[in-house]
Every structure is written in structure tokens, then in C-alpha cells.
N, C-alpha and C positions, 0 to 999 in steps of 0.2 A: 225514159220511164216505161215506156210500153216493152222496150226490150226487158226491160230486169224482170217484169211485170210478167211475158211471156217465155220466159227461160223456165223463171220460180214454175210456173203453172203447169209449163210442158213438164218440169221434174217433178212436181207433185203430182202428178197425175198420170204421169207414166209409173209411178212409183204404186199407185193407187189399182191402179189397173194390172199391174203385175202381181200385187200383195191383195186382191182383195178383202181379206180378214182385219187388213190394217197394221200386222207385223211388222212390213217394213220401216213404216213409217212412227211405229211404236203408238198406234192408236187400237186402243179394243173396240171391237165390233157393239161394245154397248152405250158408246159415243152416240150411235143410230137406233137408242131404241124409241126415241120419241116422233124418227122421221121414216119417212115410206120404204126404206133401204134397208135389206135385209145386209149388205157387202157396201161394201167400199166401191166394188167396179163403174156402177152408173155415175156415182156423183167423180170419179176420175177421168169416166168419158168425157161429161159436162165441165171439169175443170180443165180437163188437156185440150178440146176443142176450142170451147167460147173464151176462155181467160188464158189458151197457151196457145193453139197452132194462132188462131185470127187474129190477134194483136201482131205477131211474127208478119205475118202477109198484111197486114194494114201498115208496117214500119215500110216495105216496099210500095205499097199505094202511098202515102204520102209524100215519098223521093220521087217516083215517075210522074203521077198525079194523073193516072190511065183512066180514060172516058168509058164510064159501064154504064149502059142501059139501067140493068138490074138494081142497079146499086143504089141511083139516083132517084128509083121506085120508093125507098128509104129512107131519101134523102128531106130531112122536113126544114130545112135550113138552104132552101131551092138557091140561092144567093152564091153562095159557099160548095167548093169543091166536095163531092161525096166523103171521099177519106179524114175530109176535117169532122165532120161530122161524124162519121163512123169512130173517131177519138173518141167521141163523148158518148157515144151510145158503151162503146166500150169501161168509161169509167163507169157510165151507171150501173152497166152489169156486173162490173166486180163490189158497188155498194152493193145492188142484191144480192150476189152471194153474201156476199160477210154477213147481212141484214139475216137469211137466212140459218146460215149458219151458229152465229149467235143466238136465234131463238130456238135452232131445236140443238144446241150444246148446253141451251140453260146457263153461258159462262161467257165472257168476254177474256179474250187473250191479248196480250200487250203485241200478238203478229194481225188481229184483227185491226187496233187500232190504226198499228204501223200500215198496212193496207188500204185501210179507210182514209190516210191523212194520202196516199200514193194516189189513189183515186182522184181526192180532190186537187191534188198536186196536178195532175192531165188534165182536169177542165182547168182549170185556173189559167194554165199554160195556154189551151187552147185557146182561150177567150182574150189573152194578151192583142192588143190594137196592130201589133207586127205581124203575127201569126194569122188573124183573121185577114188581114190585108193579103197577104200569102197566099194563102186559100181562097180570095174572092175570085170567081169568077168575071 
């Protein structure tokens, strides 16, 4: 899930960042008139970063399950290996995008939803009694 999740984002958002008028993507620039963005490029930084490269390198943190100072700074789930946690911090930030996005597109889209149910699909997973067992420290 974090992979489809992090493929999708890196291609939207490299797509974003290349196009930023929105052309490529077949979005007009007036999609943005109710939000801080005059282009497309910031909110493609924001989507190829936080919702495409970090999910990508958290699918590697979870297989190694590598000990980071930094990380466990983070970490509010002290119990629980960083990376399991960094799941869920991940699903919630792709609810706030969507959450965002739906309020300044004024419109819910059937890829909103289908994203919103992805999101809660990763915590659900997460929080399965096998998976937290995994990740207990």
C-alpha cells in the first residue's frame, strides 16, 4: 500500500513539477484560485516529498527496521519500532492532503475517496495484533 501510495505521488508530482500550469496533468491553474498557489510547482514539491520519495524509504525502514536517533525524536508510540509509526504518521498526512484539497477544490472526487479509504487501509493494517507484535520493540 505505501508503495502504490508512493509510486502514484512520485508520478504526480513529478508530473506537477514539470507542468506547473497543470497542462500535463490536464488541471487549469484556476483549480488554485481559492488556495495560497499561484502553479502547481509547491503543492508538487509537497506531494512528491511527503506522500512519494518518504513513503518509498519508509517501505526500506520497515524491512531493515534501522535504529535512528532522529527518528525516535518522533516517535510518540516509544513501545513500537520508529518506522511502524512513521506508517501512520504517513496515513494521516495523506488524510490531510485530501482533507485539504477537497476544501480548497470546493468538489470531492471518486480518487479523493479511493485515497482516503488507502489511507485508512495503512492504519487498519498497522494496528493489526501481528503487525504491532512485529514492530514491538
Amino acid at each position: 500500500m505505501l508503495a502504490f501510495l508512493g509510486l502514484g505521488a512520485i508520478g504526480g508530482g513529478t508530473a506537477l513539477i514539470i507542468s506547473p500550469n497543470g497542462n500535463l496533468m490536464g488541471m487549469p491553474l484556476s483549480m488554485l484560485k481559492i488556495s495560497p498557489f499561484k502553479s502547481f510547482f509547491i503543492p508538487g514539491i509537497i506531494l512528491l516529498s511527503i506522500l512519494g520519495i518518504a513513503p518509498m524509504l519508509l517501505i526500506i525502514a520497515l524491512l531493515n527496521q534501522p535504529s535512528s536517533r532522529f527518528a525516535e525524536r518522533f516517535n510518540f508510540f516509544v513501545d513500537m519500532h520508529w518506522s511502524w509509526t512513521f506508517s501512520i504518521y504517513i496515513a494521516i498526512a495523506l488524510i490531510g492532503w485530501l482533507q485539504i484539497q477537497m476544501m480548497m477544490l470546493n468538489s470531492v472526487s471518486w480518487l479523493h475517496t479511493f485515497y482516503m479509504l488507502l489511507a485508512v487501509a495503512i492504519i487498519f493494517v498497522a494496528l493489526l495484533p501481528q503487525v504491532r507484535k512485529y514492530y514491538y520493540k
